[in-house]
N, C-alpha and C positions, 0 to 999 in steps of 0.2 A: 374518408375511407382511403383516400389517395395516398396522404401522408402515414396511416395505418402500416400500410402494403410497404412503401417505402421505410421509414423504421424499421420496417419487420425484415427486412431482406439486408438492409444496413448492420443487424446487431447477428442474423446468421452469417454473415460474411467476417466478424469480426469477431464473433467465435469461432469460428472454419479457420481463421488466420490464426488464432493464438493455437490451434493445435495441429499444425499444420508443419509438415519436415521440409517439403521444399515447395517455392514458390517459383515460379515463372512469369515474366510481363510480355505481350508482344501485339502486333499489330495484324489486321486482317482487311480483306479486299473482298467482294465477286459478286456475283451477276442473282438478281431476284426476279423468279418466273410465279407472276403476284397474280392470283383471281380473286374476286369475293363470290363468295358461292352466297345463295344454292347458282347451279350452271346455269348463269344468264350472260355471262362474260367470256372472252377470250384473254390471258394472258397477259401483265403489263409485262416488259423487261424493263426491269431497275436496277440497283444497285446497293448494295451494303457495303459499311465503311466504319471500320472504331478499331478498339484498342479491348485487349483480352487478358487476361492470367489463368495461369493453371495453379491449384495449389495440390500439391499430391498429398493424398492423405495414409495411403498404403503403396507398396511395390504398385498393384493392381486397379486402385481408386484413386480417383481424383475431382475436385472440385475448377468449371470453370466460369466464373464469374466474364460477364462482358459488357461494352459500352458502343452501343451501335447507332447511328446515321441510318435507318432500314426504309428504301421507296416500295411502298406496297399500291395497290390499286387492279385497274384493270383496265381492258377494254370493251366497249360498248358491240356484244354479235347482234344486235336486232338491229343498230343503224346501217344501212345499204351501203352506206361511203366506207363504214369502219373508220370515222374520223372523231370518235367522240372515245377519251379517257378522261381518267378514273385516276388521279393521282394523289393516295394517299402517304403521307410521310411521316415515320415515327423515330422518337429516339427511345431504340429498344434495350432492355436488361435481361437477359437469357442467363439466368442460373441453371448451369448444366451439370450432372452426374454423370463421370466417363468415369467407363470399365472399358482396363485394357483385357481386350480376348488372348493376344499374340502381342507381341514387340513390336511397338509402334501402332498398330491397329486399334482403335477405340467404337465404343458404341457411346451414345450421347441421349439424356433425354433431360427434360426438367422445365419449368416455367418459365414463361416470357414477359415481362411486362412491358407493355410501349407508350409512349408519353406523344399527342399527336401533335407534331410539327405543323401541318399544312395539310390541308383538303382543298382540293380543285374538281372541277371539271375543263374540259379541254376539247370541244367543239369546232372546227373549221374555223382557227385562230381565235374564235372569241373564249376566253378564261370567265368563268364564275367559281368564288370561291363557297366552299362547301363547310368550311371548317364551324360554324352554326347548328350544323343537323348532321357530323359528326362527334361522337362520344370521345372525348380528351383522353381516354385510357382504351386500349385492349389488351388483353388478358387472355393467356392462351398456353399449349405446350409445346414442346418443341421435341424432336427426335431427327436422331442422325447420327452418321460412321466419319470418324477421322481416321487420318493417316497421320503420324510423326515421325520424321527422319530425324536421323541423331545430328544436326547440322543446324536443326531447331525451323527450318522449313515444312509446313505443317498443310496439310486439305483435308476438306472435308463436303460433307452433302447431307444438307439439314431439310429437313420440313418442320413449318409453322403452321399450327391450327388456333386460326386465334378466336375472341368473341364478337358477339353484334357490335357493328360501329354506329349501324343506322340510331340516331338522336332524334327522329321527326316522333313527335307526340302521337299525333292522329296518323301512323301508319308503323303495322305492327310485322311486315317485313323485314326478315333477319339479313344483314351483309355482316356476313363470315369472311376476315381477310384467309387466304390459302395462298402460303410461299414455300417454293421450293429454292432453297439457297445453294450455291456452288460458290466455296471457300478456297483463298489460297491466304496464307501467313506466317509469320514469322517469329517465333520466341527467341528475345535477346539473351 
């Protein structure tokens, strides 16, 4: 199924390319405020990191294809210390549909798929790894507003809604990762 998904996004992208007027490459940075819902968690702060294109397909439309580093997870509110996270890590693929509203200003939405790096937990310095009874894929949409200056310095602010990571057989409780992203980047 994995490989399916990935094909499937490799040959839209490469029909998006051959009809495609202009392309853009560029690089992105910022801060991920990660829970897994339902609300039993507090917030992890992490960080996103990769490399993006724009390919415009109208004055108004445009496709953006990305390759992200994404630290998702959380933290534990029923532990008293508050010393227990939740640190999930993917490497994400966000095909996004922007529509510019105004000059410069975009709206954003379209699918995520994430490929999972690393599961932990993170307890009063003891680490256990989690990546066993975390699901190697989530799958999710995304939505959000960018900004582009004509300079090719670009922000934005995205929310992820992704799916179940929970992998344990015998327990039928859903962790939904929920990331709010703050972007800063740069098309060369």
């Amino acid at each position: 199924m994995k490989k399916l998904i990935v094909f499937a996004v490799l040959v839209a992208f490469g029909q998006t390319m051959g009809s495609a007027q202009d392309v853009q490459f560029g690089a992105k940075a910022g801060l991920n405020f990660a829970t897994l819902q339902p609300e039993l968690t507090d917030s992890r702060t992490a960080f996103h990191l990769g490399a993006m294109a724009e390919i415009s397909l109208t004055d108004v439309f445009s496709v953006q294809p990305e390759l992200l580093y994404s630290g998702h997870g959380a933290k534990d509110q029923n532990d008293s210390d508050n010393n227990e996270i939740f640190k999930v890590d993917y490497l994400a693929l966000p095909i996004l549909a922007k529509y510019y509203v105004v000059d410069g200003l975009s709206v954003e939405a379209g699918p995520q798929l994430g490929f999972l790096l690393s599961s932990k937990q993170e307890d009063n310095g003891e680490t256990d790894d989690l990546k066993d009874i975390t699901k190697s894929t989530d799958f999710g949409f995304a939505l959000g507003v960018g900004y582009k200056l004509d300079s090719g310095l670009n922000f934005g602010v995205r929310y992820y809604l992704g799916s179940d990571v929970n992998d344990i057989d015998t327990d039928s409780e859903e962790f939904k990762n929920r990331v709010l992203q703050l972007s800063i980047g740069y098309f060369f």
